[in-house]
C-alpha positions in Angstrom: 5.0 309.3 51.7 3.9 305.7 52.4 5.2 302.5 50.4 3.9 298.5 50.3 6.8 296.4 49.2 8.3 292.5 50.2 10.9 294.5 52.5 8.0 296.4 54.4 5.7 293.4 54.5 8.8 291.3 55.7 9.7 293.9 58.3 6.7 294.4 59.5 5.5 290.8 59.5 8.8 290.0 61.9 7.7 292.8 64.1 4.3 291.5 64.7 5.9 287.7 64.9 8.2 288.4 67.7 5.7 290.4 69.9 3.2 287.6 69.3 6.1 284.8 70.2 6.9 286.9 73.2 3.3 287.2 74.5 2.8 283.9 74.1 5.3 282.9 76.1 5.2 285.4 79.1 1.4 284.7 79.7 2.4 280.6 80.4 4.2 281.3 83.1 1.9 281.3 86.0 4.1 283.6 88.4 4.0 286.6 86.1 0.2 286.6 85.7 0.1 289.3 88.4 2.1 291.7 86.8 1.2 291.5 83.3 -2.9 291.7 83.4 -5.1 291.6 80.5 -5.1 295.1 79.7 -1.2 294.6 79.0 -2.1 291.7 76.3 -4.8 293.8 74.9 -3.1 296.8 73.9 -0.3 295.1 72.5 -2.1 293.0 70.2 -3.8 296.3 69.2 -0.1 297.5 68.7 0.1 293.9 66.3 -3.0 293.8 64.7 -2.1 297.6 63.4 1.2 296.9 61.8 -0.5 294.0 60.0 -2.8 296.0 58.6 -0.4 298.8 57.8 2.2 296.6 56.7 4.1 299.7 55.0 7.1 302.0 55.1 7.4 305.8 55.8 9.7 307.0 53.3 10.6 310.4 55.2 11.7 308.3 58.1 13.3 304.8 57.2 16.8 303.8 57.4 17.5 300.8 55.4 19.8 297.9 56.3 20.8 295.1 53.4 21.2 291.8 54.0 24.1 289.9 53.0 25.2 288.8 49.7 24.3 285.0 50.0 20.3 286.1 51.6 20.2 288.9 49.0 20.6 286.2 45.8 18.0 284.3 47.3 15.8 287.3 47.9 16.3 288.3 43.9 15.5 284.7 43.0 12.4 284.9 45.6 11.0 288.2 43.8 12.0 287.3 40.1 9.0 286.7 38.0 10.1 283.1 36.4 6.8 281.4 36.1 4.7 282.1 32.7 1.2 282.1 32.6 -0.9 282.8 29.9 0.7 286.7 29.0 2.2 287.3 32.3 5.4 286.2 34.5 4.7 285.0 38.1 7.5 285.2 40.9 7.6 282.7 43.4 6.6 285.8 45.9 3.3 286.3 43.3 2.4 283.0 44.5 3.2 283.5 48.1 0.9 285.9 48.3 -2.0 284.4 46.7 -1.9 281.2 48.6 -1.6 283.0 52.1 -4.5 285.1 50.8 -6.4 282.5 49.7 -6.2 280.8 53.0 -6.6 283.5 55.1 -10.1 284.1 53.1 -10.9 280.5 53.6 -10.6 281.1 57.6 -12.3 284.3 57.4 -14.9 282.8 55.6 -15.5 279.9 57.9 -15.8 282.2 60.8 -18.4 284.5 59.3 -20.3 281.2 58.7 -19.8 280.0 62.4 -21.0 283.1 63.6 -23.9 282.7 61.2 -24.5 279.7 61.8 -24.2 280.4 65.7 -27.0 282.8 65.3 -29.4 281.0 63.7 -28.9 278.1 66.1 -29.8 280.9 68.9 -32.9 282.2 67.0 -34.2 278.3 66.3 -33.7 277.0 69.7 -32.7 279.7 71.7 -36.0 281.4 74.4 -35.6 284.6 76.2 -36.1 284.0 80.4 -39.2 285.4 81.3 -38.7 289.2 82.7 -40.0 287.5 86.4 -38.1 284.7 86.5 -35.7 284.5 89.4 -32.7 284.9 86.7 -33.7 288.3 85.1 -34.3 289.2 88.8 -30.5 288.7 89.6 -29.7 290.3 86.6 -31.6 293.5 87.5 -30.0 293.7 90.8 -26.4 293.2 89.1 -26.6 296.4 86.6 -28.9 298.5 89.2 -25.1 298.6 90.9 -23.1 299.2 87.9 -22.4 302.8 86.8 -22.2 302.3 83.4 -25.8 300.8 81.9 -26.1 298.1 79.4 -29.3 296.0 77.8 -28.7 293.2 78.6 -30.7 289.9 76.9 -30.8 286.8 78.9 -31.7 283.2 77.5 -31.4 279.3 77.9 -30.1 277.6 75.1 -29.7 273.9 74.6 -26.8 271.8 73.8 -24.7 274.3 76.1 -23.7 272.8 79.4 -22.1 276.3 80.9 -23.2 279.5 81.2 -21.7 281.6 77.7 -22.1 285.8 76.5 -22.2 286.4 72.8 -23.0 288.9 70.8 -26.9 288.8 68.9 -28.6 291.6 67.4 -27.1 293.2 71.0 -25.4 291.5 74.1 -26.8 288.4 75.6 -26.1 285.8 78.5 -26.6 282.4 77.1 -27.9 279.7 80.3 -27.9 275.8 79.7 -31.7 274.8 79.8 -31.4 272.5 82.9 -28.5 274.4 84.9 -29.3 274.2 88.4 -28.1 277.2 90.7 -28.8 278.7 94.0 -29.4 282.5 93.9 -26.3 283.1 95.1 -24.9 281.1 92.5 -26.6 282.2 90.0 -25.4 286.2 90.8 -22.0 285.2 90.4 -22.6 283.4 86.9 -24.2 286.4 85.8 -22.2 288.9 87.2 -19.2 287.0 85.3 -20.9 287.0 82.3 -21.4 290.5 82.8 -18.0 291.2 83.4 -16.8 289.9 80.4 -19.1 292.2 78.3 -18.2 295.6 80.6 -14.6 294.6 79.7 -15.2 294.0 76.1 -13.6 290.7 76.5 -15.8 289.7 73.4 -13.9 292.3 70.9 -10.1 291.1 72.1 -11.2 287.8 71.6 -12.2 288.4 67.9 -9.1 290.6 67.1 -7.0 287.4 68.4 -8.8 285.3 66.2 -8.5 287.6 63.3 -4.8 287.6 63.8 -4.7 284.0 64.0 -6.5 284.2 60.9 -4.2 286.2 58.8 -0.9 284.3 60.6 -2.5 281.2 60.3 1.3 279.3 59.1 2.5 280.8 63.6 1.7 278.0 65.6 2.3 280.6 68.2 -1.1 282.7 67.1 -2.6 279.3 68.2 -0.8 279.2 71.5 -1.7 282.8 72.4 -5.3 282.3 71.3 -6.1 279.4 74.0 -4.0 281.3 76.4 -6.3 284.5 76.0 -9.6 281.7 76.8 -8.1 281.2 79.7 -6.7 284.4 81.1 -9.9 286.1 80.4 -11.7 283.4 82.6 -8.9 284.4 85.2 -9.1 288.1 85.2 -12.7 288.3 85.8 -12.3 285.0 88.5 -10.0 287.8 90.4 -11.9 290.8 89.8 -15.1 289.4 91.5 -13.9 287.0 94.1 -11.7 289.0 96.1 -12.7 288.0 99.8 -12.3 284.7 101.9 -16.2 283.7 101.4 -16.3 284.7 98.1 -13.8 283.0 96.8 -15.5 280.0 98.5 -18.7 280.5 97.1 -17.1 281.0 93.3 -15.3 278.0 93.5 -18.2 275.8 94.6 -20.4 277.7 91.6 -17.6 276.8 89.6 -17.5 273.0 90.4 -21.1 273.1 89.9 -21.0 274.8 86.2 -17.8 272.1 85.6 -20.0 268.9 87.0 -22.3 269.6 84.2 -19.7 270.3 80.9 -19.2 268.0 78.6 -18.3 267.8 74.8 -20.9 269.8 73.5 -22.0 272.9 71.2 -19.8 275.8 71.2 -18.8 278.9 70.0 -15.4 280.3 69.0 -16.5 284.1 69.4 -18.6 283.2 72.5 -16.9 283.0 76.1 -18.0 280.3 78.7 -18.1 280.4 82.0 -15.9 276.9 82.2 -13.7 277.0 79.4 -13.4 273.6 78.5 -10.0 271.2 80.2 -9.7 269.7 83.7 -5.9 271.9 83.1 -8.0 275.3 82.9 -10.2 275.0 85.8 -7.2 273.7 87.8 -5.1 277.1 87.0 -8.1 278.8 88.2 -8.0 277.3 91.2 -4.8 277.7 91.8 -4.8 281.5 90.8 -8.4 282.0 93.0 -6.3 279.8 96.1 -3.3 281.4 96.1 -1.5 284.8 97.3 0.4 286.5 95.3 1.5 290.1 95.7 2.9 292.3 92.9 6.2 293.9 93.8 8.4 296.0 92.9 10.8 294.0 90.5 7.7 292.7 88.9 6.8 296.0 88.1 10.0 296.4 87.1 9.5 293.8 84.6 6.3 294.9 83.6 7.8 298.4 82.4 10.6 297.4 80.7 9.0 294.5 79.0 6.9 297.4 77.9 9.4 299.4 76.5 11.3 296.6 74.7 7.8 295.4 72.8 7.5 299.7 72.0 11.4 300.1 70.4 10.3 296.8 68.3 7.5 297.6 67.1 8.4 301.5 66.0 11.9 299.8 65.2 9.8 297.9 62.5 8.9 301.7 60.8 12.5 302.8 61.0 14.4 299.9 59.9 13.8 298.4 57.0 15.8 295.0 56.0 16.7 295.2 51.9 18.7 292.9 49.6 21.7 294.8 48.5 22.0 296.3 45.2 25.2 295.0 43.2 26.8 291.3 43.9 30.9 291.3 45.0 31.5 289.4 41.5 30.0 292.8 39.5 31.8 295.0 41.8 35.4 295.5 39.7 37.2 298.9 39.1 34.9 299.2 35.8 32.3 299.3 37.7 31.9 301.3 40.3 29.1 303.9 39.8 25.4 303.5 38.0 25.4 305.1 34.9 23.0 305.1 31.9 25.4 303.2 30.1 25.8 300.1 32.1 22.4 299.9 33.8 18.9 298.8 32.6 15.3 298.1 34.0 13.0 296.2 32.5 9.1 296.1 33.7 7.2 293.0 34.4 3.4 292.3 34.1 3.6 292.3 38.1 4.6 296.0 38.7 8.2 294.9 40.1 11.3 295.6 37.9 14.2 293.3 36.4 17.3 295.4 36.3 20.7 294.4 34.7 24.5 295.7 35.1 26.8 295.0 32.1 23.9 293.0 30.7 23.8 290.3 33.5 20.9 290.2 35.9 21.3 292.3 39.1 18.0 292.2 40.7 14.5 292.3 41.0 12.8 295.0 42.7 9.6 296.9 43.3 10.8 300.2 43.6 13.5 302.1 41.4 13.8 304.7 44.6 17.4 303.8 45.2 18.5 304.1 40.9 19.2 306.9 39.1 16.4 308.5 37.3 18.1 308.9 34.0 18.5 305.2 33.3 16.8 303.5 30.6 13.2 301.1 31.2 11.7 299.3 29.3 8.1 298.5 29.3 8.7 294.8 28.8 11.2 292.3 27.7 9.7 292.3 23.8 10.2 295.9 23.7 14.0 295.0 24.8 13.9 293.0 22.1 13.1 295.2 19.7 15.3 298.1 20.3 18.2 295.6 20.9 18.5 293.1 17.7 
């Protein structure tokens, strides 16, 4: 049995906050970029993306753990419906709600528009590359050696100053109209490019933007979000240019893509070739340049990083953090047990319940799971009212 409530949204929120604040601050330090690779990132921000989704509690299985007295008052006052409006009572939770709703469908909104609107820039201006040209040659070449087989569509595109993939009507390699390239050049654009869409770099770029969207108030989703720009750049920059002349001849293509970037058209659901900073193309560089070896402690790390993230995130479907259920100054030696004498619930228009000991407020809640079932509720405070004059 499965339940949504402000503890469970709370919990699991946290959960997905800390991993996030965690990942975004392992993947800025340079020296740990050999140990923790992309496919680490990935799967935790699957891990992420499902709790906020699933932002519930297993009934069977959770241990819950109150807060104290001085949070608790402020969580009843958070979750008591005191705002009237028309025929029903808001709380100021109600309101949190809507407004982090309402801005998460604003962002969501504008996205679907920029993809739209991305698309319909690609079908005005955008030309396919003739099937002879020199670059659909390169690109034939590049998945004749690939096991796995993709359609690929190739085309120029102007107002883009670097080479870009994106996703329309099925996977395409987006050119800048006057790019000049050398052949060999020009394989190692496209075989980048290429890269990105074998790795599905496309998708984990969308799911962190989709996170972004729904923590949109975590400056670290926006921290995490350039840092996967970049490290995607970087993963591929390592996966193709592995020997001494490679690596010569990618950095020169690189220069040659960044000589030619400038402020111009882009795409947040697109990748480029040169994502955009003199800081970005620099780490490149320096990651491309340099030797590091993985070892043994940073494997180390790696693992038990991996297990810490784990034990939080199931933690967050184990634990769950509740206000307690009767304040020290209600807790005398007449009071000691819930009876059906000194306790009653009263329903709001908003599906949570006020409940009352000795006929002062004790709390609001959302479930009665942890009250007796004899006790008496009412449907709503007239009804009180009524059987109470």
């Amino acid at each position: 049995m499965i339940r949504f409530s402000f503890s469970s949204t709370f919990i699991a929120a946290l959960a997905c906050n800390l991993i996030l604040i965690i990942l975004s601050l392992l993947y800025r330090k340079k020296n740990l970029l050999p140990y923790f690779d992309l496919g680490f990132l990935g799967f935790f921000l699957v891990l992420a993306a499902s709790r906020i989704f699933f932002p519930f509690e297993l009934l069977p299985i959770t241990h819950n753990i109150f807060w104290p007295q001085i949070i608790s008052r402020f969580i009843s006052w958070f979750l008591h419906p005191q705002f009237v409006i028309g025929s029903h009572t808001y709380s100021l939770w109600n309101f949190s709600v809507l407004i982090s709703s309402v801005i998460s469908s604003i962002l969501l909104i504008r996205y679907i528009l920029e993809i739209f609107h991305f698309h319909q820039w690609i079908r005005t201006y955008g030309t396919e590359i003739a099937a002879d040209a020199k670059e659909q040659t390169v690109l034939r070449q590049i998945l004749s050696s690939q096991k796995k087989q993709m359609q690929v569509q190739l085309m120029t595109l102007p107002l883009i100053s670097t080479p870009m993939v994106c996703r329309y009507h099925k996977r395409t390699i987006l050119l800048p109209e006057n790019l000049s390239l050398s052949e060999e050049e020009l394989y190692y654009v496209l075989r980048h490019e290429l890269s990105h869409l074998y790795h599905h770099d496309l998708e984990l770029k969308a799911l962190v933007h989709l996170i972004q969207i729904v923590y949109w108030w975590n400056p670290f989703c926006y921290l995490l979000k350039r840092q996967t720009d970049l490290l995607l750049e970087m993963r591929i920059d390592t996966s193709i240019a592995k020997t001494k002349a490679a690596k010569e001849t990618y950095l020169s293509c690189l220069l040659t893509v960044a000589k030619e970037e400038k402020a111009d058209f882009s795409s947040p659901f697109a990748i480029s070739f040169c994502t955009s900073g003199s800081s970005s193309l620099v780490k490149r560089f320096e990651l491309l340049t340099s030797n590091r070896n993985s070892s043994k402690a940073g494997k180390a790390a790696k693992v038990l990083l991996a297990a810490f993230l784990l034990i939080l995130y199931f933690s967050s479907f184990y634990f769950i953090i509740e206000a307690s259920s009767i304040p020290k100054e209600l807790m005398n030696e007449d009071v000691t047990l819930q009876t059906a004498d000194n306790i009653y619930i009263i329903k709001n228009d908003s599906g949570t319940y006020d409940v009352f000991l000795n006929n002062k407020f004790l709390e609001t809640t959302d479930s009665l799971e942890y009250y007796r079932k004899d006790l008496q509720i009412y449907e709503n405070y007239e009804e009180y009212y009524e059987k109470n004059e």
